[in-house]
C-alpha positions in Angstrom: 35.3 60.4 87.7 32.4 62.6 86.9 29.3 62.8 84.8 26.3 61.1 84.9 25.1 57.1 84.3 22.6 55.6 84.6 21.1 53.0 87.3 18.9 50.5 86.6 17.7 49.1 90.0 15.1 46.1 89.8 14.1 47.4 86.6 13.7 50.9 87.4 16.2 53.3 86.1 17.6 56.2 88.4 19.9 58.7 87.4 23.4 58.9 89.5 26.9 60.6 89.2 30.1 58.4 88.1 31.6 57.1 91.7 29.1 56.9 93.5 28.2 53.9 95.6 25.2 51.9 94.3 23.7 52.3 97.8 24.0 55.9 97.7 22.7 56.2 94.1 20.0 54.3 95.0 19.0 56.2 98.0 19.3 59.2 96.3 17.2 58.1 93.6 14.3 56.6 95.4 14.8 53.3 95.1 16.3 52.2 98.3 18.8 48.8 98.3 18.3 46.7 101.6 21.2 47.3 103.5 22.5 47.6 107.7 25.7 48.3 108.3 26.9 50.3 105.3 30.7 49.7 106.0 31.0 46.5 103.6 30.5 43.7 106.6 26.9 42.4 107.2 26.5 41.8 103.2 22.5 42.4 103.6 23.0 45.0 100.3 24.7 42.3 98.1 23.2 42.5 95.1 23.8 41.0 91.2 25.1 42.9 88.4 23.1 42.1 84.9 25.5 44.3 83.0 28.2 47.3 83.0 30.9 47.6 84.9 31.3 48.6 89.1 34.3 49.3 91.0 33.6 46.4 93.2 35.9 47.6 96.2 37.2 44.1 96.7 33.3 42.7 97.3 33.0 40.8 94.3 31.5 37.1 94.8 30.6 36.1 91.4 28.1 38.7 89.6 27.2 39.8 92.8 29.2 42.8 94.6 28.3 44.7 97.7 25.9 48.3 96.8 27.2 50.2 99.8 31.4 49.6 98.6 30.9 49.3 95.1 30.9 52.8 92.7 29.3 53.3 89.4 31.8 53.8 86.4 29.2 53.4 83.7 25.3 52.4 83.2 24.8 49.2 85.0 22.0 47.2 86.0 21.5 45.5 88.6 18.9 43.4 91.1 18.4 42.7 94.5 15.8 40.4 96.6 12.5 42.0 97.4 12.4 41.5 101.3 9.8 43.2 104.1 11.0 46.7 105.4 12.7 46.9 108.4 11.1 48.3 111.1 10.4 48.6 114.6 8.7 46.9 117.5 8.5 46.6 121.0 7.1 43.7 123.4 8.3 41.8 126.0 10.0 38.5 127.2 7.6 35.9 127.2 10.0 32.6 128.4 13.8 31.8 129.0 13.9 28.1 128.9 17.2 26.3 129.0 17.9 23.9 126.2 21.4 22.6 127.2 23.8 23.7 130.1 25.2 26.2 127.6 22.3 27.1 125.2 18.8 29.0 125.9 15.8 29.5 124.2 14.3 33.3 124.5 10.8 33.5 123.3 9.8 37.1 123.0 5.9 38.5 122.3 6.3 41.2 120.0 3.3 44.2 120.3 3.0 43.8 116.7 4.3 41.2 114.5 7.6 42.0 113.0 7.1 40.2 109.2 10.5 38.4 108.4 12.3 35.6 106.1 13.1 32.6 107.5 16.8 33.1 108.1 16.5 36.4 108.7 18.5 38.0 111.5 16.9 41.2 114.4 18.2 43.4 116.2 16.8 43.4 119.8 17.9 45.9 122.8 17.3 43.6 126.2 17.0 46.6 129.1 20.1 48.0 130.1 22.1 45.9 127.4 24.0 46.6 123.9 21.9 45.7 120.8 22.3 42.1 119.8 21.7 40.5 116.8 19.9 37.2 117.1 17.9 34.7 114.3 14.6 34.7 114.6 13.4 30.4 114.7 10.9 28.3 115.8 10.8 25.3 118.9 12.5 22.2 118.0 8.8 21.0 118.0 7.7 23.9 115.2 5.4 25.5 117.2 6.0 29.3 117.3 3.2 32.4 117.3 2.8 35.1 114.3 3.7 37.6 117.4 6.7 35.4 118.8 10.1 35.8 118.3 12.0 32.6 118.9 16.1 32.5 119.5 18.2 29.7 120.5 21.0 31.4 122.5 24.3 30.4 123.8 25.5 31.3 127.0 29.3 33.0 127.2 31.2 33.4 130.0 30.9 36.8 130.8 29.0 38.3 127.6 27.4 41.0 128.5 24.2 40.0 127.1 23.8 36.4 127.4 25.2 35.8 130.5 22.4 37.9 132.1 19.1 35.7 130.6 17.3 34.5 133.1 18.6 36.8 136.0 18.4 40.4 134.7 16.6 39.4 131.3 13.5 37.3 132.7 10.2 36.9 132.2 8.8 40.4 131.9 11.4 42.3 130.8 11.1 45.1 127.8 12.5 44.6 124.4 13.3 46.5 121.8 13.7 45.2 118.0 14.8 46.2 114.6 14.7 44.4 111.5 14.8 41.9 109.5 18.3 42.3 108.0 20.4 39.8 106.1 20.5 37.9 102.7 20.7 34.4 104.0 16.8 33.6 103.6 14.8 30.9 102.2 14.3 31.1 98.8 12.1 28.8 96.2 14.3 26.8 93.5 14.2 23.6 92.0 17.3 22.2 92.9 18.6 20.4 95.9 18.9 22.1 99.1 21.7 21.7 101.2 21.6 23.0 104.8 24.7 23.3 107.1 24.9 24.3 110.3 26.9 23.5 113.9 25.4 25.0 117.3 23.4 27.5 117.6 23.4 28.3 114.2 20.8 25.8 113.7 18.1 28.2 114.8 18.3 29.9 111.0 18.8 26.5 109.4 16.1 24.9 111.0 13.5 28.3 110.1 15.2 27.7 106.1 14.7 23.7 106.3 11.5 24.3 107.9 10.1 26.9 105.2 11.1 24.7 102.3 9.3 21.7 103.4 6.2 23.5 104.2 6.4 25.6 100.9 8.0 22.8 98.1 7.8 19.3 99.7 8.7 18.1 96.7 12.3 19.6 96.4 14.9 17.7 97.2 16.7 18.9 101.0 19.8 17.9 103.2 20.0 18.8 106.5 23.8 18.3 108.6 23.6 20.2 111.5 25.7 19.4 114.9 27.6 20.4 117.7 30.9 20.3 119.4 29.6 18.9 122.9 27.4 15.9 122.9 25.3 18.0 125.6 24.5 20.7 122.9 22.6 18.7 120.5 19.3 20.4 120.7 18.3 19.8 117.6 17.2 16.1 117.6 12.8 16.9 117.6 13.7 19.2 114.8 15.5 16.8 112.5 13.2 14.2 113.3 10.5 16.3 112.4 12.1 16.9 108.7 13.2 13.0 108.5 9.2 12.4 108.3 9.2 14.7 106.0 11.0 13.0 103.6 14.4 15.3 104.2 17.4 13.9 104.6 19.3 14.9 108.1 22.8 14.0 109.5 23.8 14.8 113.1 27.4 15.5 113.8 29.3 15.7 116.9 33.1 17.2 116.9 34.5 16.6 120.1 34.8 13.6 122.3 32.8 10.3 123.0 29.9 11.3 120.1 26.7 9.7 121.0 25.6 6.3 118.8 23.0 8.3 117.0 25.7 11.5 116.4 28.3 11.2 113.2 32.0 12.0 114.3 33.7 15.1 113.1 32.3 18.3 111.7 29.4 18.6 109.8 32.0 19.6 106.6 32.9 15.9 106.9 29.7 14.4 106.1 28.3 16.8 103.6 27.1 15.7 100.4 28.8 15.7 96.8 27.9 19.3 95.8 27.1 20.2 92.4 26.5 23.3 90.2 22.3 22.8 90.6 22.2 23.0 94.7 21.8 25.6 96.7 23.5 25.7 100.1 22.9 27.4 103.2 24.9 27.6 106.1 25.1 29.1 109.5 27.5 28.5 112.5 31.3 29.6 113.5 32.7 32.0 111.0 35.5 28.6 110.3 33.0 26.2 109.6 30.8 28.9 107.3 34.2 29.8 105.2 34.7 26.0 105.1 31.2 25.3 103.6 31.5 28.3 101.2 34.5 27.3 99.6 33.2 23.8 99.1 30.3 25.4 97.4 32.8 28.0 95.6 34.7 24.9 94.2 31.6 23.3 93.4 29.8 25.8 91.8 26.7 25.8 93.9 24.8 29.1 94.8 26.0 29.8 98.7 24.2 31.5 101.3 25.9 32.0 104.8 25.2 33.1 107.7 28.7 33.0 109.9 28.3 33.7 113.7 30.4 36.5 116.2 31.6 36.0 119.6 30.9 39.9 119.6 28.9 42.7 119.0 28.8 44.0 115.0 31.3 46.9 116.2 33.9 44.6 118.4 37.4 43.4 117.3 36.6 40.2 116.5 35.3 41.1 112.8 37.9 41.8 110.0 37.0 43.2 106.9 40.0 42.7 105.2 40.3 39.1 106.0 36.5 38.6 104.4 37.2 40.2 101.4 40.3 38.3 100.8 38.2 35.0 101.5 35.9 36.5 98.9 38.6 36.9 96.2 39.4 33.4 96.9 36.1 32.6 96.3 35.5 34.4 93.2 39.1 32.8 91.4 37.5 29.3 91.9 33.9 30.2 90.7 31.4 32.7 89.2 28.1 31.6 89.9 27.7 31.8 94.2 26.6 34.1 96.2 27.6 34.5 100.1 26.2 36.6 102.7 28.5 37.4 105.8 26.5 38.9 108.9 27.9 38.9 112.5 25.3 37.3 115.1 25.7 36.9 118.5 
């Protein structure tokens, strides 16, 4: 291909050469597309296509298709989410405070606050570790400082990050962090919205369930978060605090002898009856993400997820093959969602 089109970007027109990326047209142009990875697996540059026609590179959810795989074959126009500029801080580690046997809670005091969505993901450096990216939250109470930096951690057996807080990442320690990334934020709307989450992928369902309550207490919300393990159902002061609220909250428990006030089964079990006006959200194992996404999918319900990795963004464990052909599935059984998939450990 060759020649030149067109770009409309947020209403603002750029001029770029036939087969090139929309991220790279956009850079080139001025008019810079939120992105992170740039290899086609975080999904923080997905956005919507108005009209014309992109090679979509297999990222197609929808209208939506990913700017940094997708290549310009003739004027198009398209529109992201306005979201703060990621930048840089430094601070330190205020508090590691254990939640459960397995799960932590890092609060880290930021220099100078880092302005994020809730359900935005950072990147943060711990001294002497590999970059990790963790969602920013708040205490199960809702308490949390402008300059704080909540994350609810688990604990793996021999990861090279976790399994050092509270020995060599203390109290004291130097951080480093980058961000916000990701697409998975809260967003105003008028229909209902439906929040799913298992473990520690509660910390960015909880920031989402808490900004909508805060900023539309009138719209209508459901909350399902749970856990395997009875012992890692952290999230009790939280959902209680959303009940009074006037949210609805179900709390799920997958594995053996659930607790009276815990639901049996995954949270998929007990969601709602989705329809075409809701918006979901979901965060948690990459199984039980994919499983909320294509009920949304089916449904026709606007999907944002947020699927957590046992690994680091450049380990094994994340195939980009296998998300794309979850996303063609997707796309056959509906046209108006849009998913976000971002690795965070």
């Amino acid at each position: 291909m060759a020649g030149q089109v067109a770009l409309v970007i947020n209403g603002r027109r750029v001029t770029a050469s036939a087969g090139q990326t929309l991220l790279d047209a956009g850079l080139a142009g001025g008019r810079a597309i939120p992105h992170d990875c740039a290899t086609g697996q975080c999904d923080t540059c997905r956005v919507r296509v108005y009209s014309g026609t992109v090679d979509d590179g297999g990222t197609r959810v929808g209208d939506t298709v990913l700017a940094c795989r997708a290549r310009l074959t003739t004027e198009t126009v398209i529109e992201f989410d306005e979201v703060p500029d990621v930048v840089r801080r430094s601070g330190t580690v205020e508090s590691v405070v254990a939640l459960t046997p397995e799960i932590v809670e890092v609060t880290v005091t930021l220099r100078k606050r880092l302005a994020y969505l809730p359900g935005q993901y950072v990147r943060v450096t711990f001294p002497g570790c590999p970059p990790r990216d963790y969602s920013p939250t708040l205490r199960t109470d809702g308490s949390g400082e402008l300059n704080e930096l909540i994350f609810s951690i688990r604990q793996l057996d021999g990861g090279a990050v976790s399994s050092q807080l509270g020995k060599q990442i203390s109290p004291g320690s130097a951080v480093k962090v980058e961000g916000p990334f990701g697409h998975a934020f809260h967003r105003l709307g008028r229909g209902r919205l439906v929040v799913v989450s298992a473990g520690v992928g509660f910390a960015p369902a909880w920031a989402v369930a808490r900004a909508s309550r805060l900023r539309e207490p009138e719209r209508d919300i459901v909350v399902v978060a749970g856990a395997r393990h009875a012992h890692n159902l952290y999230m009790r002061p939280a959902l209680q605090w959303l009940r009074e609220r006037g949210a609805a909250t179900t709390l799920t428990c997958s594995g053996a002898n659930p607790p009276d006030d815990a639901r049996p089964g995954r949270p998929t079990l007990h969601l709602p009856m989705l329809t075409a006006d809701d918006t979901v959200v979901t965060a948690g194992g990459p199984e039980l993400v994919a499983a909320v996404q294509f009920l949304a999918a089916a449904a026709g319900a606007t999907c944002y997820a947020d699927p957590f990795y046992a690994a680091e963004r450049t380990g094994t464990t994340k195939h980009p093959a296998e998300l794309n052909f979850i996303q063609r599935l997707l796309q056959r059984v509906t046209r108006h969602q849009t998913t976000k998939t971002e690795p965070v450990v």
